[in-house]
N, C-alpha and C positions, 0 to 999 in steps of 0.2 A: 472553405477558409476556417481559418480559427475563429472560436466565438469570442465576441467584445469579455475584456477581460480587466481591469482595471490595471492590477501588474505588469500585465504584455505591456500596454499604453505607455506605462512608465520602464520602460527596459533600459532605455537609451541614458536614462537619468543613473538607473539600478547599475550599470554595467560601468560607469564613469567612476561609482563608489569601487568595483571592484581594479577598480586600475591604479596602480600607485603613482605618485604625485599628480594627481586629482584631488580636485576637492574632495573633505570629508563629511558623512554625514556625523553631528553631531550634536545638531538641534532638533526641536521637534515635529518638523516637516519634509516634505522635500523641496520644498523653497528655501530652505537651510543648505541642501546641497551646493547651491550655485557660490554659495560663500566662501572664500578664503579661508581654510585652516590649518593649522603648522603640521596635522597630520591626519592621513588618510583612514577611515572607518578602521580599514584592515590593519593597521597598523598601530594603531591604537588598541584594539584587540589582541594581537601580536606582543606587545609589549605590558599586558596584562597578563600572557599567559607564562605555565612554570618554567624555568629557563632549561635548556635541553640537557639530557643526562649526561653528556659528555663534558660540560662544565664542571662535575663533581668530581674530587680526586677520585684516582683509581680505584685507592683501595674500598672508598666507601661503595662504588658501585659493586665492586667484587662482593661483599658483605651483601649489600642489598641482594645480589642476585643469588646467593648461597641459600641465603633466608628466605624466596620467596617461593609462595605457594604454585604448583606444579601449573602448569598453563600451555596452551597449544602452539605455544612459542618459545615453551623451556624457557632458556637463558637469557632470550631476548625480548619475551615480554614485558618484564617493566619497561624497559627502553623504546617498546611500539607504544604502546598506552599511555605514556609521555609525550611522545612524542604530538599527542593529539592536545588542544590545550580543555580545559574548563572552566567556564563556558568555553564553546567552540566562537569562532571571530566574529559569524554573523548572528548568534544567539540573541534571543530578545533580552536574555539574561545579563547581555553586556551593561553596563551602568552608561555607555553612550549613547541606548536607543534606550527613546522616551514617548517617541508617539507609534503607536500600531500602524497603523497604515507607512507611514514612509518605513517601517523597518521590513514590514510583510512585502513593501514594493521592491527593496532592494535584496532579502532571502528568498524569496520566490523565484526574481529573476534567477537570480543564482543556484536554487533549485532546478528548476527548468532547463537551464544551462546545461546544467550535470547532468540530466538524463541524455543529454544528446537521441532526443526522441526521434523519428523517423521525420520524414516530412508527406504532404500531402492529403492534411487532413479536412474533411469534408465532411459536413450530415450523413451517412450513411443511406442509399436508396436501397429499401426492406421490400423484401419479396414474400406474401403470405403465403406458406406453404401447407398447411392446416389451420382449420377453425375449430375447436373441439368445447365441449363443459364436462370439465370432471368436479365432481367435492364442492361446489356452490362456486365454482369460477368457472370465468371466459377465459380460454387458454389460444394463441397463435402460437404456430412455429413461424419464425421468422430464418431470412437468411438475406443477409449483405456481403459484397464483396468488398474488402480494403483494398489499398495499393500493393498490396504483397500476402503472397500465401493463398490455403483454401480459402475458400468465401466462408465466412463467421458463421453457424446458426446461433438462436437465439430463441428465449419461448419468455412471450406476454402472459403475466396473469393479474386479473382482474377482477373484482365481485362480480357473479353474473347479474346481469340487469342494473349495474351499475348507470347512475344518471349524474350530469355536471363534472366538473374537473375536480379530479379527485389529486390526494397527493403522491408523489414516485418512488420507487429506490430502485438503485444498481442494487442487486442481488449480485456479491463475487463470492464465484463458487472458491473450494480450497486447493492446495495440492496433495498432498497426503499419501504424498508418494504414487498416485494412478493418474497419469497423465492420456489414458488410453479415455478416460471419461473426463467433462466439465459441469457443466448449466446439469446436469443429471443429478450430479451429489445433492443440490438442494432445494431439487424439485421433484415435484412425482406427476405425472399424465395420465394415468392409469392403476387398477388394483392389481397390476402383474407386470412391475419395476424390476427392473435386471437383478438377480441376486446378488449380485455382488455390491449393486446400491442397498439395496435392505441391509446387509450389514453393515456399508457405510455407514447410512444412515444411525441404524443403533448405535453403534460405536462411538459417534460422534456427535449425534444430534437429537440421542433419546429418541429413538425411531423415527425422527420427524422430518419432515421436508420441510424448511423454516419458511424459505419462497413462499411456500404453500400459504402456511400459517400466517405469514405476517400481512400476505395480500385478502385472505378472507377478512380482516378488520379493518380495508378501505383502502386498500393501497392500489397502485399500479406498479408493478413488482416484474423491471426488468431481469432476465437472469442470461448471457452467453457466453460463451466458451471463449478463454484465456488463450492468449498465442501460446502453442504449444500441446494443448489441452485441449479434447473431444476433438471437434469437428476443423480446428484448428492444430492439431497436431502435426509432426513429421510423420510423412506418409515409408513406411520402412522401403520400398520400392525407389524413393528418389535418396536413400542414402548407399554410399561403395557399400559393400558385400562384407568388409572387414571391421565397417562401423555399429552396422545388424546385425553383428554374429551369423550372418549368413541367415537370417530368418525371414520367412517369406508369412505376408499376412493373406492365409486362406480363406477362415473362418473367424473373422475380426472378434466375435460375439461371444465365441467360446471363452469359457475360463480360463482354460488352460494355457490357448493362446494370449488374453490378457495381459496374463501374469508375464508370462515372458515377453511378451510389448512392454510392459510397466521395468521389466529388468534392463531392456535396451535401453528406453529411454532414461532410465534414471542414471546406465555409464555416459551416456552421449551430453547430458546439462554440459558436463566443465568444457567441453568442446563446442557447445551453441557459445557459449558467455565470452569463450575467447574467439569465437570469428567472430561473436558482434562487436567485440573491442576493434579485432580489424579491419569492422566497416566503418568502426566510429561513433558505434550507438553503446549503449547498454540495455542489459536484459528489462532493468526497470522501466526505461525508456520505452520500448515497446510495449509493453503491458499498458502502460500507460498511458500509451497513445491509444492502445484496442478500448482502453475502459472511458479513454473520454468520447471514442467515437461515439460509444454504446451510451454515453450521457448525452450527447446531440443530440440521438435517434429518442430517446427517451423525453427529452425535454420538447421535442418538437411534434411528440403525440398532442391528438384535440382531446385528448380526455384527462391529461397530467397538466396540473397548477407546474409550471416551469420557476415558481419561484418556494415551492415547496416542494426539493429533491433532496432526496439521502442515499448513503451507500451505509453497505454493511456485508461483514464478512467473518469468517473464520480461518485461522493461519494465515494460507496461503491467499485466503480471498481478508485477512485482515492484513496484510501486508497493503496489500491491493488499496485499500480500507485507507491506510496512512497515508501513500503516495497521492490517491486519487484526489481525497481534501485537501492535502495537503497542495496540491496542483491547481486545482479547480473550484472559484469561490461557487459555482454554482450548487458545488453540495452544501449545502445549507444544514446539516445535523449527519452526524460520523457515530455508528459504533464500530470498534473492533475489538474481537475476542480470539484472545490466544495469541496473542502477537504483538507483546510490547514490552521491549528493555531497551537497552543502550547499545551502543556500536564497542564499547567496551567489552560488554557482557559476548556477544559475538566474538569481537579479538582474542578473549584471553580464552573467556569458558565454552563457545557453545556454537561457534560457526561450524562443525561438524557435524550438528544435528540440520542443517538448513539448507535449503536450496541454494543454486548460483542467482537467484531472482532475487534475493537482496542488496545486491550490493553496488552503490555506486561511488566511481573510484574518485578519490579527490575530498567528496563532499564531508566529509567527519571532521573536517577541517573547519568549517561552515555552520553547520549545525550538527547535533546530535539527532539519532535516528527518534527518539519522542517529539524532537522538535520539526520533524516535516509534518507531525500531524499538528502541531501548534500552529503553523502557517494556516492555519482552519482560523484561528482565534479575529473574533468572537464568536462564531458561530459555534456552538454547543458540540462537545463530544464526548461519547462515551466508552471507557477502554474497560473491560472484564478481561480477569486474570484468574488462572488456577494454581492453590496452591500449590501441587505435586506437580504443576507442566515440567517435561522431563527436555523441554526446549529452551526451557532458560534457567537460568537461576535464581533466586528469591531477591538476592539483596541489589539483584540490577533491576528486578520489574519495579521493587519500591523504591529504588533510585528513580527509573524512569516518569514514573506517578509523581515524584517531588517534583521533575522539573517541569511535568505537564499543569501542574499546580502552580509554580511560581510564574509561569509565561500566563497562564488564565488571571490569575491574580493581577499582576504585571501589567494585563490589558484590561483592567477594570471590570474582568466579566468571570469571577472566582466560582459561581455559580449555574455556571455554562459549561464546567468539565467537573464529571465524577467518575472514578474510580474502584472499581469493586474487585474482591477477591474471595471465590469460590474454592471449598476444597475438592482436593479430586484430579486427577489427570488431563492433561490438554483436551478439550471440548469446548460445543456451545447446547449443551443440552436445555431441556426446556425450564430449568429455571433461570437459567441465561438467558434464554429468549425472553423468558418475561421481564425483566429488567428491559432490555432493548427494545422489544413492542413498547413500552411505557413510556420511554425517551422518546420514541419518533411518535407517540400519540400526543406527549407533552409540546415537543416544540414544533411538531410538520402539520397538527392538525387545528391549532389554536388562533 
């Protein structure tokens, strides 16, 4: 079953706000809900936002769109990027949400909605498949099976000799374009790691396994493989012949075969995202159901304080990073690195650098993509950003920072979210890391 969730509890309340001529929320509870109001939350939002381009004479659109700067939708991007309002309708930003909890009760629901997550989620039952110490850690490979797909693995690490409940984190590995590996990017079990992680590694993380790193200073530091990714991938065998380029996996381990896995799977994404549409889910929906199982499994360890849990990630595993806090009060302290702008910055600049795993259809309407990680607020989080990421654009991550700023503020906890920006190209190298060990020593260990 789903764990006690405070939001879930209040759905029924959450979901009356999204329905028009219902009551609206517009006072500071959800006992406010039940009240009589001339107009519904969403509509009240709606008529705050800029009125649509087609309202403006002709020729001023003509003019605007002659003048505007080149964008991945030509001629019709001013007119998509309008079309969104801001604030978005359930933004905490709106001036008609005043109390954190009933607004987080009714965006959450509405969060969670949008994912159209799978269903039949349960604890995970983990099978130890190794017990090993490398580097001053206790390491298990794990492996659980979900309602769909390969069975997960997964690797525990832990201070060896570790005593008492110590605190947790989801370790989400990244994407990085190699979906033939996961939990490997940012972990090491041994002094003879796959070459192709060691460059990983370098390239992205200052040679370092951060897993590693960040569990040697007391952590218990889940790390598993992402639907899709490592042990959870599409097996090229259960895809037609026309899908694999006819490619058959012999020698999984090999380089050479890798790469060409990593090329298959990278045409196959837009065609996963559109059969999950036509089962009704989304990409982030799944993800996010693997990452809260893998939070069950973790919070229902005897040696992890279940009430002092964090996640942390890189890109693709800081993607991971937004959704998951943003989902689930049980993380309690959020970094993410390399992975914060706006659903604008995406529209116009930059959706062509990114996976099909962003995107859920509908919800930009709702909130802005900084604000699923605000659905965290108050619990503390921390976003690192590089100046040169060649994944976004500079004036949407410090868009994005302003709003993560006014929603902290907003909720009375301005001192709960910091922001930082590193120069240098998309990474979490280790003065990144140090910033983020410092947060979860600040608030996971105190």
């Amino acid at each position: 079953m789903e764990p006690p969730n405070r939001t879930i509890s209040r759905r029924t309340a959450a979901k009356s706000i999204l329905t028009a001529g219902t009551a609206g929320l517009v006072g500071a509870s959800l006992a406010e809900a039940s009240q009589p109001h001339t107009q519904t939350a969403l509509q009240a939002a709606a008529n705050s936002a800029p009125p649509p381009q087609s309202s403006k004479p002709a020729a001023a659109i003509e003019n605007k769109m002659s003048s505007m700067t080149p964008n991945m939708l030509g001629a019709y991007g001013e007119w998509a990027a309008q079309s969104v309002p801001d604030p978005p309708r359930l933004s905490f930003r709106q001036p008609m949400f005043r109390d954190l909890d009933a607004w987080r009760a009714v965006a959450r629901a509405r969060f969670l909605e949008a994912l159209h997550s799978p269903g039949g989620a349960a604890t995970p039952v983990a099978t130890v498949r190794q017990q090993l110490e490398f580097d001053g850690l206790s390491i298990e490979r794990l492996e659980w099976q979900l309602p769909f797909g390969p069975p997960t693995e997964a690797l525990l690490l832990k201070p060896a000799g570790a005593r008492g409940k110590l605190p947790g984190i989801v370790g989400l590995h990244d994407h990085g374009g190699n979906k033939y590996f996961g939990l490997r990017k940012i972990t090491r079990t041994s002094n003879d790691p796959h070459p192709a992680m060691v460059r990983h590694q370098a390239l992205y993380y200052g040679g370092l396994a951060w897993a590693n790193e960040l569990s040697r200073r007391g952590y218990v530091v889940l790390v598993h493989d992402a639907f899709t990714f490592g042990s959870r991938r599409m097996r090229l065998a259960d895809l037609p012949a026309s899908i694999r380029d006819n490619m058959v996996e012999s020698n999984p381990e090999a380089e050479e075969e890798i790469e060409r896995y990593n090329h298959v799977a990278a045409n196959h994404e837009h065609i996963i995202a559109k059969s999950l549409f036509c089962a009704g889910m989304t990409w982030p929906g799944v993800f996010v159901f693997d990452d809260r199982r893998a939070l069950d499994y973790l919070a229902s360890r005897p040696e992890v304080d279940a009430t002092r849990i964090g996640c942390a990630g890189l890109s693709g595993g800081g993607l991971r990073t937004v959704m998951l806090a943003g989902a689930d009060d049980r993380i309690r302290c959020a970094c993410c690195a390399g992975m914060m702008t706006t659903w604008r910055d995406y529209l116009l600049n930059k959706s062509y650098t990114h996976t099909w795993m962003c995107y859920v259809p509908g919800l930009p309407l709702d909130l802005d993509y900084p604000e699923i990680l605000g659905l965290a607020a108050p619990n503390p989080v921390l976003v690192l950003n590089n100046r040169q990421d060649q994944l976004f654009s500079m004036p949407e991550m410090e868009r994005a920072s302003g709003i993560l700023t006014e929603v902290y503020r907003k909720a009375g906890a301005p001192g709960r979210y910091r922001s930082i920006f590193f120069d240098g190209p998309h990474k979490f190298d280790p003065e990144m890391q140090k910033e983020a060990f410092a947060w979860f020593d600040r608030w996971l260990k105190s």
